[in-house]
N, C-alpha and C positions, 0 to 999 in steps of 0.2 A: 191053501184055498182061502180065499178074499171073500168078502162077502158080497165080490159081484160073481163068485162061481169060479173066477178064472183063478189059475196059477202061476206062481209069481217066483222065479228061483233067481234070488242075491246071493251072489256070493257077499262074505262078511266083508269084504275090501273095498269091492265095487258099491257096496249099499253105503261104505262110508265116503265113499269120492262123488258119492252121486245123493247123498244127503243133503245139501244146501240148495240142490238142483228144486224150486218147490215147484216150479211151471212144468218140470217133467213128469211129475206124480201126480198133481192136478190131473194134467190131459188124462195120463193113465185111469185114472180113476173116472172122468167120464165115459174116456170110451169103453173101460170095461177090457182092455189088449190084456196080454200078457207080455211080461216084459221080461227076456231071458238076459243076462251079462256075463260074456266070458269070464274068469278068473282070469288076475293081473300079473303075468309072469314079476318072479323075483330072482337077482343075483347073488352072490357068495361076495363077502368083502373078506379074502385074507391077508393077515401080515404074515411078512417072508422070517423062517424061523433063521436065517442067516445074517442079521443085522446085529454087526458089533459095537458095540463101547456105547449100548443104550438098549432102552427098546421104544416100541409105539403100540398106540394102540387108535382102532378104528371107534367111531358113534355107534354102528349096527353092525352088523353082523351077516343079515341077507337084508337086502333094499331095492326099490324095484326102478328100474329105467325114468332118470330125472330127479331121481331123491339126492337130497344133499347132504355127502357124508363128512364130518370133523374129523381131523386125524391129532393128537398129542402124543407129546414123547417127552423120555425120562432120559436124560444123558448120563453116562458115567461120570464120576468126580474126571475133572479136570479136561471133560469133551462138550463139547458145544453142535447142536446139528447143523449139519450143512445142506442139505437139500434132504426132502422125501422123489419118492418115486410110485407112481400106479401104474401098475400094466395092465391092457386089456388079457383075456386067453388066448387073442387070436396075433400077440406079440404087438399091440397098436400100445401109443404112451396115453392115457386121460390125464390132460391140465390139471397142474392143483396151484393154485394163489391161496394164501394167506394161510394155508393147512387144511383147505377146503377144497373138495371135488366134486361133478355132478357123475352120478352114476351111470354111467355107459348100458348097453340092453348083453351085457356079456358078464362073467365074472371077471373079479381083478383081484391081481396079488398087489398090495402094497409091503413098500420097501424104504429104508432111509439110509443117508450116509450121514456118520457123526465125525465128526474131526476133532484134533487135539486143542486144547485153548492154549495160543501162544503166549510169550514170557510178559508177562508186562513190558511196555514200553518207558513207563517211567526213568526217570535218571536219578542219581543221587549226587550228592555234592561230597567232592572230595579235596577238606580243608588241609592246609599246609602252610605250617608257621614259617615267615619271615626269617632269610639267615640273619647270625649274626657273625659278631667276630671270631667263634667258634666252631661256626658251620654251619652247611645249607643243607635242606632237605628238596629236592622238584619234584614232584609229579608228572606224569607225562598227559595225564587227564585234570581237567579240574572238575568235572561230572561224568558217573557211569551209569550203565543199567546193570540191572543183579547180573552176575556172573562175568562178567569182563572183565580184564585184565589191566589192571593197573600198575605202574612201572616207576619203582621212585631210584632216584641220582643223588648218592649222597656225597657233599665235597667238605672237606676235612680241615679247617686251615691247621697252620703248623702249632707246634707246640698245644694239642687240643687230639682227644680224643671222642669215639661214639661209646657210649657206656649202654644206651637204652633206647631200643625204636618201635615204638609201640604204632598200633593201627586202632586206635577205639572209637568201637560203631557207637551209636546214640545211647542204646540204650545198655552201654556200660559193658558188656560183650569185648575183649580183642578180638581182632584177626588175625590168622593165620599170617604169617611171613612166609616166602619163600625167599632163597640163594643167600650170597653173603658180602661181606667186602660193602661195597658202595655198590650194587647191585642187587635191588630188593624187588619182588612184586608180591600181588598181592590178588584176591578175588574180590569184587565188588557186591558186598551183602545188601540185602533190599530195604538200605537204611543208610543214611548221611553217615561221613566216616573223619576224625580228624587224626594228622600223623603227629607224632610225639616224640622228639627226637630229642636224646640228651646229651648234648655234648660237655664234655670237664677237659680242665687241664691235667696235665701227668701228673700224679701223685708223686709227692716227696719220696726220695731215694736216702738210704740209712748210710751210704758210707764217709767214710775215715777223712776227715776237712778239719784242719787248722782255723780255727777260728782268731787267733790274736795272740798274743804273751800269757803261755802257758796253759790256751783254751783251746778245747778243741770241741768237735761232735762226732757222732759214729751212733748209728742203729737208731731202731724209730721205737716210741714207745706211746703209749695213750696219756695224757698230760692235761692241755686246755679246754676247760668245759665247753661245748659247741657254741655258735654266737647265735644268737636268739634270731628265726623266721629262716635259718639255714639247713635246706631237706636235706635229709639222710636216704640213699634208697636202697633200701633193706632185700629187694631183690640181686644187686650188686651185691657180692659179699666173696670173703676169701677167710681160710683158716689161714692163722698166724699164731704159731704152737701153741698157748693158753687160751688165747681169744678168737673171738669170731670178728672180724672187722666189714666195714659197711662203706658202701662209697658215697662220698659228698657231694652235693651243686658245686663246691667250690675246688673238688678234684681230690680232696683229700680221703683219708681212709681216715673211720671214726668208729670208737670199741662203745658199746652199749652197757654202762655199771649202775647197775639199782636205778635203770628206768631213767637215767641221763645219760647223756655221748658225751662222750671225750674224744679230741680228734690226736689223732695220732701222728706225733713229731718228734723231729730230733732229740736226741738224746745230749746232752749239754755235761761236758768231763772236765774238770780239772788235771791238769799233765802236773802229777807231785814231781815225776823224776823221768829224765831222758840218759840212759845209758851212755857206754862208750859205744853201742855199736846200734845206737839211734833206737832201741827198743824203748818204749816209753808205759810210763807205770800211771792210769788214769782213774780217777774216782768219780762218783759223779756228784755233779754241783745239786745235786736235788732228792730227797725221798721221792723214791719211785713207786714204792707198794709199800704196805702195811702185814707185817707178818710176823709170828711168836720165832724167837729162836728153834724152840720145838714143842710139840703139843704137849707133850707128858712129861714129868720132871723125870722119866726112869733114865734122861743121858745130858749129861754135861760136856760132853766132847764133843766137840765141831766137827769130827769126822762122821759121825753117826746122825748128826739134827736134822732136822726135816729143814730150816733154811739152806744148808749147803746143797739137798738134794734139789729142793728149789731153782736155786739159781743156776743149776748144772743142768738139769732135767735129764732126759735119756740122750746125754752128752755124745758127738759123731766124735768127739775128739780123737777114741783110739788110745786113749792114758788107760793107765789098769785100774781108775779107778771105778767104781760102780754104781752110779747115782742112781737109777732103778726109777720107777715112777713113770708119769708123764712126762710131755714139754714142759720148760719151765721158762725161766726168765731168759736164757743163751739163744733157744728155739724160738724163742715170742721177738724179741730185741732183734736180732740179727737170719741176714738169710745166712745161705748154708756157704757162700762164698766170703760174705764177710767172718764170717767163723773161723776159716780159715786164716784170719787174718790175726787172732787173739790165740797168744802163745798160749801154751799150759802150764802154767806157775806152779810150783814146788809151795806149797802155802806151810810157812813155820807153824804148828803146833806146839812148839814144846817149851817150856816156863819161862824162859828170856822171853819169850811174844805174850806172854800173859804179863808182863810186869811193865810200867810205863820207865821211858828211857831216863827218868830223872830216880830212877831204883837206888841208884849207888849212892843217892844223896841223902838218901832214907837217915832217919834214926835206927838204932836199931830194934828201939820198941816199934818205930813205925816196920820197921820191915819182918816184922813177924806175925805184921797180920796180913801179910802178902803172900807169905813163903811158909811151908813148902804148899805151890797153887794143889798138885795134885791130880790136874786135873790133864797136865800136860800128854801128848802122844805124839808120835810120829807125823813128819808133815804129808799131807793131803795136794795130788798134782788135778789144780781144776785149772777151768778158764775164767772162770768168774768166783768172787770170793766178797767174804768182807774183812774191811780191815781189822788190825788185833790190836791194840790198846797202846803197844810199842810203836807199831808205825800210827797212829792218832796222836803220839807224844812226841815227834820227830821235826825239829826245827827247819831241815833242813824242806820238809816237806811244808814248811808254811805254821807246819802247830807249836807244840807248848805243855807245859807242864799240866797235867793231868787236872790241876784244882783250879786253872789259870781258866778266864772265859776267854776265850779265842774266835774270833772273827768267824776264822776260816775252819772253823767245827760244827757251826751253826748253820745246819739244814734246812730247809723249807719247803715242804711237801706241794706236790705240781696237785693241780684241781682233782685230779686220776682218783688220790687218796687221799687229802686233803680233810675230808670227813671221817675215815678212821681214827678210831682208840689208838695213840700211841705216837701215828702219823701224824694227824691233826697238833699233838701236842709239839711237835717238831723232835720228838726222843729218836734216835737211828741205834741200831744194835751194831755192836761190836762182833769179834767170833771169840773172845777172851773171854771164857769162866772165869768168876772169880773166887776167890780161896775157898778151900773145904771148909775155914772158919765160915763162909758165907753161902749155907747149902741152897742150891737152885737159885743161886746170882749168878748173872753175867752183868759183864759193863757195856755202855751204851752212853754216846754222845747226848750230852744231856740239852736245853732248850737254850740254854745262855752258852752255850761251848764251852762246857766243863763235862768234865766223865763223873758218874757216877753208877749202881751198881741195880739192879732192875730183874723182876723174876725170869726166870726161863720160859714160863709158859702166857707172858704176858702179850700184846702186841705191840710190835716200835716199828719204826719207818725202816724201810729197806734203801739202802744205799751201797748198790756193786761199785766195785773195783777191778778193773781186767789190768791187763798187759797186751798191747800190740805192736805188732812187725814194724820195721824200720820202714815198709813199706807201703802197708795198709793196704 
């Protein structure tokens, strides 16, 4: 009731759409009417509970005919929306532009479609070094997008192999390889990729070559210190009975000793003596390793020392004798074919091999502090051996009396060992104890090529002695 008497029923909706109206409420108020206004019908906005790989959501909730509704949405990782959808109830579509619809005088279900976000288009670059005289790498792309296929050709020239074919993405990552031969591919990561291909030459081969008058080589051994800015690559690698070896930029194999490489090369033999039936009897021109006759002085016999077992290792020979242990120098030096090729020597042990051939020329004061050695035993059938003091005094092989400096008794330790006690000094061990007068002596090639007598448990340069076939 007003206080012009009359009755005045707003609904709350209508008194707010007709609030600004001031010329409508004026009149009313003069004349004193009553002013009745329908209630404004409203609609239902819902979203369809069937929308996958996101959701949405509506402004309101019920809105009445003309209202303008905001639709937003939430996509799942890796979906982007594609279109929304409004239906009226009565199966009609209402327009939506920009995520915006005017509200129909019906309810509506809204609805969206979300879609998958495609792969990136991007490309990446796929670098590939220049052949050389070595070999070529191609690519069949020189840019891809993530996941495609890329196809490398690789051509080999002669005398040249592939040791290393790497794919590394930017950021330090490889890739995957697939197939083999000269037929590689590979997937393309979402990052620039360069190929890395390493070609070497063949590696040095150990057999049996005539080098000149009286020289010869056979079997590979670690020797020359690496040349300085020359990679080693330590994923390349092969066991070679003692050592672990490494393959080179320059094709070679290289052993790794206290944190420097040595590359690993021919073996360099003096030929003392060629048989009647072309067997030939070879020493070698160089200390090869650094090693005690034996650790403990409890054996003076060459049959028993840890050098013989050494240089024999766990011998394929098949002789009866039994060197027990690891690989040793026979295993490391030689494959298993050139082994074949190095008879098994009947090695004298017994007191004429411990006495130098100039014996008989003794005094006989001088010869009693030679005799009885004592220490003499049965001979030992190896493939590898060192010499005994009788064949170090042997004219016929090039040497000389025992106190005489001789040339060709004067060793000189390869880079390998060079730095060892014993090696380094240029001393080479004998397999000849020396007398029970001289407890835990052996002789040993001294620095000026004279023999002289040296503890058992000391360390001196190793230098084998084989015997091979007429045929190698």
């Amino acid at each position: 009731m007003n206080k012009f008497g009359k009755k005045i029923f707003l609904p709350i909706l209508a008194l707010l759409m007709l609030a600004s109206c001031s010329d409508f409420f004026n009149d009313a108020k003069k004349s004193g009417a009553a002013i009745v206004v329908p209630p404004e019908p409203v609609f239902s906005v819902t979203v369809s509970k069937d929308i996958k790989n996101g959701s949405v959501s509506a402004s309101c909730a019920l809105a009445a005919k003309g209202t303008r509704i905001e639709l937003s949405n939430a996509p799942a990782t890796g979906y982007a929306l594609s279109a929304y959808a409004v239906a009226g109830e009565d199966g009609s579509s209402v327009p939506v532009a920009d995520g915006k619809f005017t509200m129909p005088a019906q309810n509506v279900v809204v609805s969206a479609t979300f879609a998958a976000i495609p792969a990136p288009s991007e490309s990446y670059n796929v670098t590939v070094p220049a052949g050389t005289e070595r070999g070529t790498v191609k690519a069949d792309k020189t840019t891809a997008k993530e996941g495609q296929s890329v196809a490398l050709e690789i051509t080999i020239q002669k005398g040249y192999e592939l040791i290393l074919l790497d794919v590394a993405a930017a950021d330090g990552s490889f890739v995957t390889l697939e197939g083999s031969g000269t037929k590689r591919t590979f997937k393309m990561p979402a990052q620039n990729v360069e190929v890395k291909p390493v070609f070497v030459a063949f590696a040095t081969t150990g057999e049996y070559k005539e080098e000149g008058t009286n020289l010869a080589t056979f079997g590979l051994w670690p020797q020359t210190k690496k040349a300085a800015g020359l990679a080693v690559y330590e994923r390349v690698s092969k066991n070679a009975g003692c050592f672990t070896y490494c393959r080179g930029d320059d094709g070679q194999w290289y052993s790794k000793f206290k944190d420097e490489w040595f590359k690993v090369e021919r073996v360099s033999w003096r030929v003392l003596e060629t048989d009647s039936g072309g067997q030939k009897f070879l020493l070698a021109e160089n200390i090869l390793y650094a090693k005690a006759f034996n650790s403990s002085r409890n054996t003076m016999y060459y049959k028993d020392s840890d050098i013989r077992k050494w240089l024999n290792g766990n011998s394929s020979s098949g002789s009866a004798s039994d060197y027990g242990g690891e690989p040793g120098f026979l295993q490391t030096a030689f494959t298993a074919d050139e082994q074949k090729s190095i008879v098994d020597t009947s090695v004298a042990n017994d007191e004429t091999s411990t006495l130098p051939v100039e014996f008989d020329t003794f005094t006989q004061k001088d010869k009693k502090s030679w005799v009885p050695n004592g220490y003499d035993t049965e001979p030992t059938t190896d493939k590898i051996f060192l010499l005994s003091i009788n064949e170090a005094t042997r004219t016929e092989y090039g040497f000389g009396h025992y106190d005489d400096k001789i040339d060709k008794r004067v060793k000189t330790p390869v880079d390998f060992c060079a730095k060892e006690d014993g090696a380094r000094a240029g001393h080479w061990s004998l397999r000849s104890p020396a007398s029970k007068q001289h407890v835990n002596q052996i002789q040993i090639g001294f620095w000026d090529g004279t023999i002289v007598m040296s503890g058992v448990t000391a360390t001196h340069g190793v230098v084998p002695a084989l015997r091979v076939k007429n045929t190698p």
